[in-house]
C-alpha positions as CSV (number, residue, x, y, z in Angstrom):
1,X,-9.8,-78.3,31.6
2,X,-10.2,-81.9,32.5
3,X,-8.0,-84.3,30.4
4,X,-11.4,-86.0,29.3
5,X,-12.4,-82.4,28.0
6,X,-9.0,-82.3,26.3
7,X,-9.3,-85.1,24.3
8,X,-12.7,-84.9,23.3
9,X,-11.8,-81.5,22.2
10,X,-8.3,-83.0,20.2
11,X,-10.7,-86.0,19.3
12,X,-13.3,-83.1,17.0
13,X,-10.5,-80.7,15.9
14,X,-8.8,-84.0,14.4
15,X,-12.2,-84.2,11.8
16,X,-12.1,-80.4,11.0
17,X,-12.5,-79.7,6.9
18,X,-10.1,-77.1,6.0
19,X,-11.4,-77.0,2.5
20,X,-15.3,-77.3,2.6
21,X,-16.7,-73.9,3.6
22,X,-19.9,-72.4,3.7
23,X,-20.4,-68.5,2.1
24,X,-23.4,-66.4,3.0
25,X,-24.2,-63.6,1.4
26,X,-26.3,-60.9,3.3
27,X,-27.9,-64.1,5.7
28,X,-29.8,-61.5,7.8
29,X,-31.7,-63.3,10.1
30,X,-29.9,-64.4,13.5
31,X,-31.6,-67.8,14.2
32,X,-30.5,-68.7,10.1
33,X,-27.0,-67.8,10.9
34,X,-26.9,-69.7,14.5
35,X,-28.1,-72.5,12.8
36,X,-26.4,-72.6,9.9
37,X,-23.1,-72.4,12.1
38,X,-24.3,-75.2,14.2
39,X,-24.4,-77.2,11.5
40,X,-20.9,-76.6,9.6
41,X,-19.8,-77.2,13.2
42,X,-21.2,-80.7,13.1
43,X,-20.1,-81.7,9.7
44,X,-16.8,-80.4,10.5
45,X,-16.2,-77.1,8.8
46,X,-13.6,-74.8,10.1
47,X,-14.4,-71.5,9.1
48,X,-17.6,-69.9,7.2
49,X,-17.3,-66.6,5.4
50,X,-20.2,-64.1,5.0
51,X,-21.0,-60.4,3.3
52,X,-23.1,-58.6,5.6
53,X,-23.0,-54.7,4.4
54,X,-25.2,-53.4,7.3
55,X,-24.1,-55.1,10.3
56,X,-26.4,-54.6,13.2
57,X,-26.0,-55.8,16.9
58,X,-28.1,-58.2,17.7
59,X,-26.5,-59.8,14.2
60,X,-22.8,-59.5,15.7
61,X,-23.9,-60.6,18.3
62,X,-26.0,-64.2,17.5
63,X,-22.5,-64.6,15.0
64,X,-20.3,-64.6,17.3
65,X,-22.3,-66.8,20.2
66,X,-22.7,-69.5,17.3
67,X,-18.6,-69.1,16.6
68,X,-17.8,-70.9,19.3
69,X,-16.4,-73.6,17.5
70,X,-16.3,-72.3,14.1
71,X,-14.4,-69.1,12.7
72,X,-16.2,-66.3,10.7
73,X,-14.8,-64.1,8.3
74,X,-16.4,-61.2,7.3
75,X,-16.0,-59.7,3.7
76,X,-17.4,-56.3,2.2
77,X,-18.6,-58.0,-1.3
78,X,-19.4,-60.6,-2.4
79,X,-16.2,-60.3,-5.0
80,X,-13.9,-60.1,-2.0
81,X,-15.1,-63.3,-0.8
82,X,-15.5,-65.3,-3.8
83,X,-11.9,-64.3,-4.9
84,X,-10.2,-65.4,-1.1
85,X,-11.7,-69.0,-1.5
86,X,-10.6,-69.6,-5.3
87,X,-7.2,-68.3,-3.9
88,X,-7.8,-71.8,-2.2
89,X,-8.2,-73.4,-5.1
90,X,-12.2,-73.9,-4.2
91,X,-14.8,-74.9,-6.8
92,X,-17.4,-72.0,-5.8
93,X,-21.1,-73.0,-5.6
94,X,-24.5,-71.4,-5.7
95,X,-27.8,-72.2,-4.5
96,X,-30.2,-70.9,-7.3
97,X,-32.7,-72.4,-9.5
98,X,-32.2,-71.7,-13.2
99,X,-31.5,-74.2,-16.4
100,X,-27.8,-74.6,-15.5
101,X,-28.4,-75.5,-12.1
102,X,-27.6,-79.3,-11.3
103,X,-29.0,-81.6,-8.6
104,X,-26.8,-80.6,-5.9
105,X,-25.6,-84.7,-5.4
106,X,-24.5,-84.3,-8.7
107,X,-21.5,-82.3,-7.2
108,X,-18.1,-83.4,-6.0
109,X,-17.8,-82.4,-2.6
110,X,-14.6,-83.7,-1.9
111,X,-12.6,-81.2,-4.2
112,X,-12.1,-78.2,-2.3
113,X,-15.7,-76.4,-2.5
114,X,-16.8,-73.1,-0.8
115,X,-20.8,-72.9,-1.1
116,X,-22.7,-69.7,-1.6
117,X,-25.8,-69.5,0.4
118,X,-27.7,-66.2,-1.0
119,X,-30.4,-64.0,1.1
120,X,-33.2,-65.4,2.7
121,X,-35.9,-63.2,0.7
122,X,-34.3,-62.5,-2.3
123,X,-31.5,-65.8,-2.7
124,X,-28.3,-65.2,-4.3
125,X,-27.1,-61.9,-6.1
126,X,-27.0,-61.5,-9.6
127,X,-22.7,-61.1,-8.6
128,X,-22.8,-64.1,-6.7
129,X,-24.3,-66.2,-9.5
130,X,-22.1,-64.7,-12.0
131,X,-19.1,-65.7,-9.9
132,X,-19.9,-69.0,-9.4
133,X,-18.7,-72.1,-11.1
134,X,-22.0,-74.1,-11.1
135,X,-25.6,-73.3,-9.4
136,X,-26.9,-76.0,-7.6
137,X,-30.3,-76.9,-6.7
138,X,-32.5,-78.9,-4.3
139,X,-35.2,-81.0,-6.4
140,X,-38.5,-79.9,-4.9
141,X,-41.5,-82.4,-5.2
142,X,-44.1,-80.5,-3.2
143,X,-45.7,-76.4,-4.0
144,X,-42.6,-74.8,-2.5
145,X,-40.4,-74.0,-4.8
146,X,-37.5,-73.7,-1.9
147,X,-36.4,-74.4,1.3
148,X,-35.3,-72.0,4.4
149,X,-31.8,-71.0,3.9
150,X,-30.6,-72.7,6.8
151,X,-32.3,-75.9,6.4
152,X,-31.3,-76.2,2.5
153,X,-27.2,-75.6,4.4
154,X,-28.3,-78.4,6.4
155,X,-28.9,-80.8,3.4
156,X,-26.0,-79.7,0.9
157,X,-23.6,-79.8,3.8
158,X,-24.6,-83.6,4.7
159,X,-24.5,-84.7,1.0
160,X,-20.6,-82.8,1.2
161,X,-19.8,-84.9,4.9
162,X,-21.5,-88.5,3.2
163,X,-18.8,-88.3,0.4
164,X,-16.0,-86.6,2.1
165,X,-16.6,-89.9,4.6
166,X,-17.2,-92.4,2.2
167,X,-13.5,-90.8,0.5
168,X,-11.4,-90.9,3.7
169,X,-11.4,-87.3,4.2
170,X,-12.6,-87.5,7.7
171,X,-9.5,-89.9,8.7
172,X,-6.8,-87.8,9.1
173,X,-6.2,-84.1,10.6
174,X,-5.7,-81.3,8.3
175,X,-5.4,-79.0,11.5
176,X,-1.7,-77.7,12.1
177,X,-0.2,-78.2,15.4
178,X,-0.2,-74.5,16.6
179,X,-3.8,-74.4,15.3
180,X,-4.7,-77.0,17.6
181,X,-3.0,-75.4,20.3
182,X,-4.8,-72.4,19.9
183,X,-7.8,-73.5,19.9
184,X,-7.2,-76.2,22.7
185,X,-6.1,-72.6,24.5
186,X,-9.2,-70.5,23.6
187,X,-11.9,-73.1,23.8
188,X,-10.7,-75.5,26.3
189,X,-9.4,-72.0,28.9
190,X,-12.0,-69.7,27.7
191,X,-12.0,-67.1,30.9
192,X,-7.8,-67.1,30.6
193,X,-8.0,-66.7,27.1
194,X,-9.9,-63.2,27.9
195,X,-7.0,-62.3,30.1
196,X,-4.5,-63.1,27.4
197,X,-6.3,-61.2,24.6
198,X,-4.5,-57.8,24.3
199,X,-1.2,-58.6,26.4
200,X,1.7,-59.3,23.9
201,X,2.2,-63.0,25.3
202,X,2.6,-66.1,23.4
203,X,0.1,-68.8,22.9
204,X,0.8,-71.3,26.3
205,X,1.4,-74.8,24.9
206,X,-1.5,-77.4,26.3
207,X,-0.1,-80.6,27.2
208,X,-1.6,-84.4,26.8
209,X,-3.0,-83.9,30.1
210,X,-5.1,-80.8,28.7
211,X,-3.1,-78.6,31.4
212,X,-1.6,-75.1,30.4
213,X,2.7,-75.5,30.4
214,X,3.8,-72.3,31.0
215,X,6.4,-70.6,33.2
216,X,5.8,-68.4,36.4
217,X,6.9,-65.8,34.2
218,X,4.4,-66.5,31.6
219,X,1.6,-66.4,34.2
220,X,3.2,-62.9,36.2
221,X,2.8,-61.2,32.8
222,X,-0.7,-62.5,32.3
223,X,-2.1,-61.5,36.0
224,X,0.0,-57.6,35.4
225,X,2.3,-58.5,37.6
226,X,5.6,-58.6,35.8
């Protein structure tokens, strides 16, 4: 890794938004879920959760291609996945149009907010409204009474980086330093991160330079040899 790669790499991590998160719920179509990732990756989002019951390949596999950059975690309900992100003290949203719903700039985006984005077909469970603290809504001025799943992300998720910006959030890291490092590790040494999965090795500290520090002894247990 170049030490130009390494600190455009430190220079993104540093804007990562450890409590803004994005929650799909049974998002079924691959190019919604690349895109949707693409664009938590931009606005800074760290990891996205999602309920997919019937996981199929070609799903698993556009997920984890889109990942690069942001973390997925998987949940079996949508219950399992509402309760993790209030245990983070998140204000839980919902995209669905009903009386309660607010304009979705009426929100406060720089509280800690994880935001459920329902089926493409169908939107949002009947659970996943229930669990929610407040539904949300995009005003709609033309016949359509909604917009594709991963374009209404796009537009909630740049109203959430306009205030977050605007409030300073973007200013200073929330990462830790062993977070960065592994990261620096498995996206800045991709092909020697493969080696490393499954041997009981530590992470490799990355220096300023970008470079990997480690011991010969470090890198004889990584190539087998010790």
């Amino acid at each position: 890794m170049s030490p130009e790669r390494h600190q455009r790499i430190r220079e993104k991590l540093h804007f990562r938004q450890l409590d803004l998160t994005i929650l799909l719920e049974e998002v079924n179509k691959p190019y919604n879920v690349s895109a949707v990732m693409r664009t938590c990756d931009s606005v800074g989002i760290h990891q996205v959760h999602a309920v997919w019951h019937k996981q199929d390949e070609v799903r698993t596999v556009t997920a984890k291609g889109a990942q690069a950059w942001v973390g997925m975690q998987t949940h079996a309900t949508i219950t399992d996945a509402v309760a993790q992100v209030k245990q983070q003290d998140m204000q839980v949203l919902v995209t669905h149009l009903s009386d309660e719903a607010v304009d979705f700039r009426q929100v406060d985006y720089t509280r800690p907010t994880a935001i459920i984005m329902g089926q493409e077909k169908h939107g949002a469970t009947d659970s996943a409204i229930a669990l929610a603290d407040q539904a949300i809504m995009i005003p709609m001025l033309g016949m359509a009474q909604s917009l594709n799943v991963s374009v209404a992300a796009a537009v909630i998720l740049y109203e959430a980086q306009r205030q977050r910006e605007l409030a300073g959030l973007y200013t200073h890291s929330t990462l830790s330093e062993s977070e960065y490092q592994r990261l620096l590790f498995s996206r800045g040494y991709p092909k020697i991160y493969q080696q490393w999965q499954g041997k009981e090795l530590p992470y490799p500290h990355i220096n300023q330079h970008g470079e990997i520090d480690a011991d010969a002894h470090w890198w004889q247990q990584l190539r087998g040899k010790g």
